[in-house]
Backbone as CSV, one residue per row, in Angstrom:
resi,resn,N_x,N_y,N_z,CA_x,CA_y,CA_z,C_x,C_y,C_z
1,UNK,-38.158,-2.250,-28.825,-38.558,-1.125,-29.640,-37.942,0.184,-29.125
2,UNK,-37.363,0.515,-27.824,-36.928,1.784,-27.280,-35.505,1.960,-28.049
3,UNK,-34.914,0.694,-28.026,-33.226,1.168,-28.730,-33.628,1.140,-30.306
4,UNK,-34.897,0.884,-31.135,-35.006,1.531,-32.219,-35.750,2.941,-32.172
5,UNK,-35.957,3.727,-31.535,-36.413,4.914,-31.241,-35.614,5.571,-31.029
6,UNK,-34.814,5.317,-30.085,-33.580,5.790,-29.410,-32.683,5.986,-30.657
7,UNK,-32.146,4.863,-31.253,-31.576,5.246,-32.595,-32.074,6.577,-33.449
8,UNK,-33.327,6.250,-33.608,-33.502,7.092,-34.520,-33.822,9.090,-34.199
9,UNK,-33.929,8.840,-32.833,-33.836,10.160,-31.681,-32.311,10.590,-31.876
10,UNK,-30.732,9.883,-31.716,-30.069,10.346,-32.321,-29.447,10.558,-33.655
11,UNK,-30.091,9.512,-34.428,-29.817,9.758,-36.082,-30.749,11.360,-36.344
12,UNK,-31.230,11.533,-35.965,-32.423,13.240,-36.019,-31.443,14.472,-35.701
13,UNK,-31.068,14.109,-34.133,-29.903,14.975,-33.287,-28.681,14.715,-33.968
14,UNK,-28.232,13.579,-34.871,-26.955,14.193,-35.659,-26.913,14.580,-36.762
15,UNK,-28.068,14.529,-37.383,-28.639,15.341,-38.800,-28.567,16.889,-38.710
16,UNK,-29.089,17.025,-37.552,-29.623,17.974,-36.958,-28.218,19.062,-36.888
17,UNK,-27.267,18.442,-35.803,-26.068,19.017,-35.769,-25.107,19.341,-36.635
18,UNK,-25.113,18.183,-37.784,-24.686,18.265,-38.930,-25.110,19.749,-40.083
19,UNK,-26.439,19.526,-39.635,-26.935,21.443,-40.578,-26.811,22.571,-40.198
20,UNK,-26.350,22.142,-38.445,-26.434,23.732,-38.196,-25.127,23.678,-38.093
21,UNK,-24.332,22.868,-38.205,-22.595,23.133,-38.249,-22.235,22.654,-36.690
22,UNK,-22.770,22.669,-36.252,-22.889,22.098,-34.754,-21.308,21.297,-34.533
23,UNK,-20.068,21.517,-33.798,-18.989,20.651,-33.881,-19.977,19.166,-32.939
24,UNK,-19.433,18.160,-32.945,-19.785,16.761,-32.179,-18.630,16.297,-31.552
25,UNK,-17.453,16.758,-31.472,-16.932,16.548,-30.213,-17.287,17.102,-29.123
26,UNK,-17.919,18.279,-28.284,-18.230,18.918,-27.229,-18.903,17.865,-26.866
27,UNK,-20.116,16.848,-27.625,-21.065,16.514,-27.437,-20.606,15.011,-27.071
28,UNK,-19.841,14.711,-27.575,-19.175,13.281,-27.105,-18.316,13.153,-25.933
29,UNK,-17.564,14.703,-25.845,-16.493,14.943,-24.649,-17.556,14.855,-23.489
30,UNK,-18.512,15.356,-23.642,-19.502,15.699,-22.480,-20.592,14.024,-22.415
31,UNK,-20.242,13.588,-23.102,-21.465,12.277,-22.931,-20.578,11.298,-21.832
32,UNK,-18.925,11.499,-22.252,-18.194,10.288,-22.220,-17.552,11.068,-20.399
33,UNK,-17.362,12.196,-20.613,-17.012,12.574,-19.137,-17.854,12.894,-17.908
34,UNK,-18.901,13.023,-18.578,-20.076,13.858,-17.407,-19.920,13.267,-16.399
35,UNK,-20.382,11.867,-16.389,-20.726,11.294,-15.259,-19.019,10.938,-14.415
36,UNK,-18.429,10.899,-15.183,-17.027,11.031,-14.169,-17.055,12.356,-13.162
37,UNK,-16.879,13.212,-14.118,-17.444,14.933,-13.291,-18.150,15.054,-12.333
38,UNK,-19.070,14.278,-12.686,-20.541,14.211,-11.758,-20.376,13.366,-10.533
39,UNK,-19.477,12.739,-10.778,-18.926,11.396,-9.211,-18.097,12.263,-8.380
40,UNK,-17.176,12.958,-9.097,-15.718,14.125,-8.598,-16.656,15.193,-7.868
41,UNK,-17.353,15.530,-8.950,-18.325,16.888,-7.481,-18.953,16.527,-6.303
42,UNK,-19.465,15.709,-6.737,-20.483,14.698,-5.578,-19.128,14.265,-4.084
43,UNK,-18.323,13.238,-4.311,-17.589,13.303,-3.499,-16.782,14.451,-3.081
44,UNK,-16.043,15.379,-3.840,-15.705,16.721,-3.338,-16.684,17.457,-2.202
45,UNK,-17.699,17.523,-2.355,-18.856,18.151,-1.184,-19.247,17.352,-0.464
46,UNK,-19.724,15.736,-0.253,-19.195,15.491,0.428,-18.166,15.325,1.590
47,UNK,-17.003,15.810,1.020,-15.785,15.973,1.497,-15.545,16.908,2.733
48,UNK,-16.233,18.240,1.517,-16.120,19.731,1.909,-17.261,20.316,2.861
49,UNK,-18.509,18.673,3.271,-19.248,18.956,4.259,-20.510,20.010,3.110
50,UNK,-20.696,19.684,2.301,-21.658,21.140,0.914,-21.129,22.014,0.712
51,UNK,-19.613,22.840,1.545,-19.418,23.914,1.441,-18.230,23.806,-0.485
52,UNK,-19.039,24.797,-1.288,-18.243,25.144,-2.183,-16.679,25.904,-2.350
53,UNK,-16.483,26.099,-0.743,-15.055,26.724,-0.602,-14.140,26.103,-1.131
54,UNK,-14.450,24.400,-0.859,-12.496,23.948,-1.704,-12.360,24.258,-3.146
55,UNK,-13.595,25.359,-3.893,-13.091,24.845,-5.395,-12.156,26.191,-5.653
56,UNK,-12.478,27.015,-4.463,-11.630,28.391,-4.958,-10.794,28.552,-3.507
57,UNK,-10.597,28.100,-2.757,-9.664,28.671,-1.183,-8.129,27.857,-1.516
58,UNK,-8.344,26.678,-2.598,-6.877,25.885,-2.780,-6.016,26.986,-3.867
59,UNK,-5.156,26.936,-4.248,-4.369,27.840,-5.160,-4.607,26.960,-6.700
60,UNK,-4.365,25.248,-6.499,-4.522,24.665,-7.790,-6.060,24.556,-8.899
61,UNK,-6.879,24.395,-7.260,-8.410,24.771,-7.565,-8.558,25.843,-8.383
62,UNK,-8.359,26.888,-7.767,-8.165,28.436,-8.253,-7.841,28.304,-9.369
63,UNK,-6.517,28.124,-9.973,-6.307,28.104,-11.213,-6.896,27.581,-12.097
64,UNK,-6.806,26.385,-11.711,-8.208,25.279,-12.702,-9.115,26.261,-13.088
65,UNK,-10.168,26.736,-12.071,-11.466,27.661,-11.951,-11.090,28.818,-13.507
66,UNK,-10.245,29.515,-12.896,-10.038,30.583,-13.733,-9.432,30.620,-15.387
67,UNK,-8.920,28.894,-15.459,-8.585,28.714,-16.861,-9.424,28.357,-17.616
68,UNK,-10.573,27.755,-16.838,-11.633,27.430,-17.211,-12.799,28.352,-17.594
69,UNK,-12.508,29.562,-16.886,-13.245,30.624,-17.169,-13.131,31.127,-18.420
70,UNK,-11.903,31.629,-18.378,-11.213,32.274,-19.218,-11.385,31.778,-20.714
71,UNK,-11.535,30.066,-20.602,-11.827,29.241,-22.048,-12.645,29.762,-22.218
72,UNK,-14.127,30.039,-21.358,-15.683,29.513,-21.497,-15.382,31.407,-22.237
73,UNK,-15.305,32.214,-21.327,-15.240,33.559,-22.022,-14.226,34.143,-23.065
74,UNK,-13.663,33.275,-23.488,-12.479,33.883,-24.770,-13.199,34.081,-25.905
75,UNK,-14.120,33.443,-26.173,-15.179,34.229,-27.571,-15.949,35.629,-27.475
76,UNK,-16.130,35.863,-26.389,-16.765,37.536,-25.953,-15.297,38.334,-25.774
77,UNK,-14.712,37.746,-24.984,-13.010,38.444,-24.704,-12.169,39.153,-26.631
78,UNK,-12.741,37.640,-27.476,-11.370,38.093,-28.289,-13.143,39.334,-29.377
79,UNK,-14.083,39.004,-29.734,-15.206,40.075,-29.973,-14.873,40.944,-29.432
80,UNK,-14.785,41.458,-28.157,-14.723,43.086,-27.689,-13.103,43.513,-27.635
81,UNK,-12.337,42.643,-27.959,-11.158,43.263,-28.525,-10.929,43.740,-29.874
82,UNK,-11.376,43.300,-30.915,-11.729,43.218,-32.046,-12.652,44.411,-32.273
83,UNK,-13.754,44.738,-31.601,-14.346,45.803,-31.645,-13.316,47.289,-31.065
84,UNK,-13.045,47.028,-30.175,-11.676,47.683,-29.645,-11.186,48.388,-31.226
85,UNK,-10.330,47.690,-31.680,-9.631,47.515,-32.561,-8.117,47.190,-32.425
86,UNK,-8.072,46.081,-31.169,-6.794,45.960,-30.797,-6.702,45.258,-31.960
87,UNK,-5.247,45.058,-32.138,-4.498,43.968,-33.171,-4.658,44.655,-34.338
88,UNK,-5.163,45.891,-34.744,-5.091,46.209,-36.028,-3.749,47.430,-36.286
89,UNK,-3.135,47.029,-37.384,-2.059,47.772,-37.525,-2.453,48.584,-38.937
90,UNK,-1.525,49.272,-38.727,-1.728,50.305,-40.394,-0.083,50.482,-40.673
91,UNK,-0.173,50.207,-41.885,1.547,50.069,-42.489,1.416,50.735,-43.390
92,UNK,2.336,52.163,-43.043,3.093,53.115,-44.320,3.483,52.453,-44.931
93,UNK,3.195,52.428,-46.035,4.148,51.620,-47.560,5.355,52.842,-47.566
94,UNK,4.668,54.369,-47.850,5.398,55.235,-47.640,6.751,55.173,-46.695
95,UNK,6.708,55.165,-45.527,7.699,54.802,-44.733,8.970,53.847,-44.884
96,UNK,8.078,52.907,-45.414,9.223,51.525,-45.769,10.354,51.795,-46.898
């Protein structure tokens, strides 16, 4: 009876996602990788003895870190440019 519950716990959660527009790849990328992620951190500190230094003291780390940032914040980044009003041009017809 749990994997008919269970079913129907995500037939709800993809109804669900489906109305609010919700994309379902994030949600599959993250079901299907987590626990890989979750093995990679675990042994990394291990490694690193708990210390969080190797994810930013390597140069490749670093980069990783910061492209990753940069994804997670590019929706506030490209909003306050936009508010800005970068990217907006004004074209003399006159001129041309």
């Amino acid at each position: 009876m749990f994997e008919v519950w269970l079913m129907v716990g995500f037939g709800l959660l993809g109804y669900a996602m489906k109305k609010l527009q919700y994309p379902i790849v994030p949600l599959v990328l993250g079901m299907v990788l987590g626990s890989l992620v979750e093995k990679s951190l675990r042994r990394a500190l291990v490694l690193s003895a708990g210390s969080f230094d190797v994810f930013y003291t390597r140069p490749i780390t670093l980069g990783f870190l910061l492209v990753a940032l940069l994804a997670y914040f590019s929706p506030l980044i490209r909003l306050a440019l936009k508010k800005a009003g970068y990217g907006k041009t004004d074209i003399n017809v006159e001129s041309l």
